[in-house]
C-alpha positions, 0 to 999 in steps of 0.5 A: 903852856899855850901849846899844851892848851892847843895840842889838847884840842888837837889830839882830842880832835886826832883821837875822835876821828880815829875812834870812828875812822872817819871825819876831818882833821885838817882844820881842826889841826891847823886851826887849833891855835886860833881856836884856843886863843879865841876861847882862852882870851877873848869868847864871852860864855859860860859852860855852867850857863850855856845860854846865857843871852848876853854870851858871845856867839862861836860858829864853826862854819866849816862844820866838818871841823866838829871835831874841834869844837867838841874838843873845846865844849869837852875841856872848858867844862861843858858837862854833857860833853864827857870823854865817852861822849867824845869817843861816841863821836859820829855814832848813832844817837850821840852828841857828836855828830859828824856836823854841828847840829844847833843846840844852844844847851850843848853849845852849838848856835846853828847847823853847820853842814852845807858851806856857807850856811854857818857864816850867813846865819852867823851874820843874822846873829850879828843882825839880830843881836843890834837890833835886841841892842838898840832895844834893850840898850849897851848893858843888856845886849852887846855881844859879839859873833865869832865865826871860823871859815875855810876858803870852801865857805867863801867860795860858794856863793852864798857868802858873798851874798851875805858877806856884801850885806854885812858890810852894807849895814856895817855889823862892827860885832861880828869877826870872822876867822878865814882859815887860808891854808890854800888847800882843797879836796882836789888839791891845791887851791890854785886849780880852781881860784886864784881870788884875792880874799883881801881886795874882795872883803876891803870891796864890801866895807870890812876892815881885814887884817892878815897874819899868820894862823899859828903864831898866838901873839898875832891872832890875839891882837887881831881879834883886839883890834878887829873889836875896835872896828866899827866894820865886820872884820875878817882875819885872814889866817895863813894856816898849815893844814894837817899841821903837824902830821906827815899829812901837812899842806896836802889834800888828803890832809882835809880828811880821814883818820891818822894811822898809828904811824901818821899819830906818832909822828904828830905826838914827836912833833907837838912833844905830846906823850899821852895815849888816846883820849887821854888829857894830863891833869894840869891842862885839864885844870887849866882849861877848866879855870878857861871855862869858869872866867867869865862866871862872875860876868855871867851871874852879874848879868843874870842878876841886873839884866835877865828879868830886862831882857825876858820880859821883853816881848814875853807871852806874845799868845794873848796879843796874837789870838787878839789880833787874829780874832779882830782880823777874822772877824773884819774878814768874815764880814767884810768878805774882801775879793783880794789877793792873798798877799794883800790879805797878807800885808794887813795882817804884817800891818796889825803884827807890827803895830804890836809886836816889838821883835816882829822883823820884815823884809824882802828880796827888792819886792816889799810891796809886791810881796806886801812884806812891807807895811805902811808903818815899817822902819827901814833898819839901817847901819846908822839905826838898827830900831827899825823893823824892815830889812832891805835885803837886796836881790839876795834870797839864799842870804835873805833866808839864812841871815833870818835863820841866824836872826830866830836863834835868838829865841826873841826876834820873830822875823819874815821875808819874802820874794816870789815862789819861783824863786824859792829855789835860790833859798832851798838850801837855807829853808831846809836847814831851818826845818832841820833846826827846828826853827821858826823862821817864816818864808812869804812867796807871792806870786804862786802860779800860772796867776803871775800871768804876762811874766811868763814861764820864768815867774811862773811856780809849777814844781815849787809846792811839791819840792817845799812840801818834800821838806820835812817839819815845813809847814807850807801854807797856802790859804785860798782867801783872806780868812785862811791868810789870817789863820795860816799866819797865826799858824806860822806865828806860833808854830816852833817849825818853820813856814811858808806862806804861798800868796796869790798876786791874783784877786780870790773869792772870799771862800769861807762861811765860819770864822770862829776856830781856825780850821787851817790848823786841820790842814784840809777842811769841808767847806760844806758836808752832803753825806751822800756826796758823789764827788769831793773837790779838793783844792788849795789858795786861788782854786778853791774859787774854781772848785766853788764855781764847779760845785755850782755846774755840778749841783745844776746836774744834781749831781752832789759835790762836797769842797775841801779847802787844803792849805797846808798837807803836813798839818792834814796828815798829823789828823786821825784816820778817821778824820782823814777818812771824813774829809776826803770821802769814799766817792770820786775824789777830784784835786785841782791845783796850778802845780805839777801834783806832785806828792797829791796822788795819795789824795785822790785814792785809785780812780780819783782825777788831778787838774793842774799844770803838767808842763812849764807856764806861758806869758799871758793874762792870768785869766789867759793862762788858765784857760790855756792849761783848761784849768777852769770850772768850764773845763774841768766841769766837762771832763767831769762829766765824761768822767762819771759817763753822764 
């Protein structure tokens, strides 16, 4: 019975790529018996309750092997997954589509395109799922996560960077299932490594085990005794790529679809007698009774442990407009001349102190990023109830093991490192912008401001490449005030953030503290109706443009100042507010990036001031007058400007 239960998962797989003449067939033919043992045996879930808190985690981090998944969700019973969804495979507005994309409803935890994204966010699910643990205790949270992985998700660098952290904090929950069929795109994996996977991850304090990837025996013990473990576990399963088919154990194996030939062959060799799509009834009973066995779990849970677990840190609106109200009002008094990642650090100070499911951490830069606060709890393997994550020199894993904390739905989490770096992190930002997820992404040290660190600190592409990033909010508040705002922006906003923090003081820019009007994206800091000129500028020059307005007015010449922290909050505003903001007169943008992306602002005669080339190591207050971005500087070009 096992092979028919397997085959199903194969020929389903075999028909939804040929369907479309288009997609992957390697692994979904090679890991099918893995895939069916896991979810025949051992996966805790429940179609009829797809999110269920307490349901073990799945990850196809090998996303190209969607096909297989759906294959499952399709027989365990999942509903919106029916034989026409399955035919509608990587076809324009289906469920299907050519890479898992997260939608815990349908089954799938995370976006898994790019590799080795699935497993680092698989081992923030882990993360995430000790730390609701050792608050809600063993009855409420214990699941375990499940993760398939091909050697293309081990080879780049991201999974050691994660993989290592794992081990560090010793995430006994979380098993990962390593498809080793020694087979790449460009042939055989020898052309390119020669790696000993076992020495590597027995190197960062797993527990390994290795087998062979088609016997059931065999992979069902594994997974039971990796259970046992209190290490991550990777089972290392020898595999057969293209199994089954006149492709087996060669490149072309890892895609493209059968040809009737190469499909007849597969049905003679697994004994399978059916026509496409088509799934005899006694195997669609049997995985159906597959998908309903843990239902009585499920409704057990849902009837002891549900109300625990969502009235635990529920309705956090209430505690954040307080927090934020008693903040803008200390700010708007007090008008502190600070850096914006101090202001920064008091705001993580006061979320702490209150929201239980608040997560920090940093690249090795807690203080200097102010992401650690005076009453923050280091988490460690040995206690998981704190709320700081050391995470090591490891941005691009900082930033995915976060994505996998927030799918979770309960845990609200931040990292942070310095600007420049952000680009180590790219690739995971951009798939928490795809998931809609909010993650929230600290950068300090935002400009030419770092100062004697020079061109490899200094950030001066870094706005506009995170501003390219669709459903990225990319707040860069110019005081203490706006860094109040920005972060209740970032706190309750569904999208992800990233907050870009001076390391240099700021003047204290804001005169109303009442609404927040970073929510509008740009706003007038002051309104002359027959303004001449209107400066725009973002963080630290908008204590430029104040200056400036100063020189401006002593020529009586009549300047209005825009405050601009967040551009895609400012587009999303009417016409007609757009229209007020920016004004019909000469428009003048000063900002310490390349302006990349600001054009649209400045209308056909308007003047951009920033930084067109790389930074220099110097004083902050040096470097600014290096690249002439001063009141002074820009006051004389000005003038020369208007021919006064």
């Amino acid at each position: 019975m096992f092979k028919s239960l397997a085959n199903a998962v194969r020929f389903l797989s075999i028909d939804q790529v040929g369907n479309a003449n288009s997609g992957h067939l390697g692994m979904p033919l090679g890991m099918s018996d893995c895939l069916t043992v896991l979810f025949k045996n051992i996966l805790r879930f429940d179609p009829k309750v797809p999110i269920w808190p307490n349901r073990d985690r799945f990850i196809m981090s090998g996303g190209h092997g969607s096909a297989a998944l759906y294959a499952l969700l399709h027989l365990c019973g999942y509903e919106k997954y029916s034989i026409n969804e399955l035919k509608n495979f990587r076809k324009l507005g289906s469920i299907t589509t050519g890479h898992p994309e997260y939608n815990p409803e349908l089954g799938v935890e995370t976006t898994t395109g790019p590799l080795g994204q699935g497993i680092a966010n698989a081992i923030g699910i882990a993360l995430g799922e000790r730390i609701l643990n050792a608050r809600l205790g063993d009855d409420c949270i214990n699941h375990y996560t499940y993760v398939i992985a091909g050697e293309g998700d081990l080879m780049e660098g991201l999974s050691h960077e994660a993989c290592s952290f794992a081990g560090h904090l010793s995430l006994g929950r979380l098993i990962v299932l390593f498809d080793k069929n020694n087979i790449t795109i460009d042939g055989n994996i020898n052309i390119c490594d020669n790696e000993n996977t076992k020495k590597r991850f027995e190197a960062y304090g797993w527990h390994v085990q290795e087998i062979n990837g088609h016997d059931e025996e065999q992979i069902n013990q594994s997974i039971l005794t990796a259970q046992n473990d209190k290490r991550p576990s990777i089972i290392i399963c020898n595999t057969k790529i293209g199994y089954g088919t006149p492709r087996e154990g060669k490149s072309n194996a890892h895609s493209g679809a059968l040809s009737p030939e190469e499909r007849n062959f597969a049905c003679k060799y697994f004994g399978w007698e059916y026509s496409e799509f088509e799934i005899p009834e006694y195997i669609e009973k049997a995985w159906k009774v597959i998908g309903a066995r843990n239902h009585e779990i499920c409704k057990m849970w849902m009837k002891t442990q549900n109300q625990k677990y969502q009235s635990f840190g529920k309705d956090i609106t209430k505690t954040l407009n307080n927090i934020f109200k008693k903040l803008k009002k200390e700010y708007f008094i007090s008008r502190p001349f600070e850096a914006t990642r101090i202001s920064s650090q008091t705001v993580i100070n006061e979320i702490t102190e209150t929201l239980p499911l608040f997560i920090s951490g940093s690249c090795d830069l807690g203080k200097s990023t102010g992401c650690k606060s005076k009453n923050m709890k280091d988490i460690t393997k040995e206690d998981f109830s704190g709320n700081y994550v050391n995470y090591g020199i490891r941005e691009h894993a900082m930033a995915a093991i976060m994505n996998g904390m927030v799918t979770s739905h309960k845990i609200k989490c931040c990292g942070g490192t310095f600007l420049t770096f952000s680009d180590y992190m790219r690739p995971a930002i951009r798939m928490s912008a795809l998931m809609n997820i909010p993650s929230i992404f600290v950068f300090s040290h935002d400009s030419i401001g770092v100062g004697e660190d020079g061109p490899t600190h200094q950030p001066i592409e870094h706005l506009a490449s995170l501003r390219a990033i669709p459903n990225l909010n990319v707040l860069r508040p110019a005081d203490a005030l706006e860094t109040a705002e920005c972060w209740e922006i970032a706190l309750k906003s569904q999208c992800p953030s990233a907050l870009i923090l001076s390391r240099q003081g700021v003047l204290s820019t804001r005169f109303s503290g009442r609404s927040n009007l970073c929510l509008n994206g740009a706003y007038l800091l002051n309104y002359d109706d027959n303004a001449e000129i209107t400066l725009i500028a973002s963080g630290s020059e908008v204590g430029i443009a104040l200056e400036l307005k100063k020189f401006l007015n002593d020529k009586y010449i009549s300047v209005n100042i825009v405050s601009m922290p967040c551009c895609k909050l400012f587009e999303q505003q009417s016409n007609e507010y757009k229209s007020q903001i920016l004004g019909k007169k000469l428009r003048v943008f000063i900002e310490a990036s390349n302006g990349f992306g600001l054009e649209k602002y400045l209308g056909e005669s308007g003047i951009f001031f920033g930084v067109k080339s790389f930074g220099v190591s110097c004083s902050a207050k040096d470097a600014f007058e290096h690249f002439q971005l001063t009141a002074k500087h820009i006051y004389t070009k000005i003038l020369k400007k208007l021919g006064v």
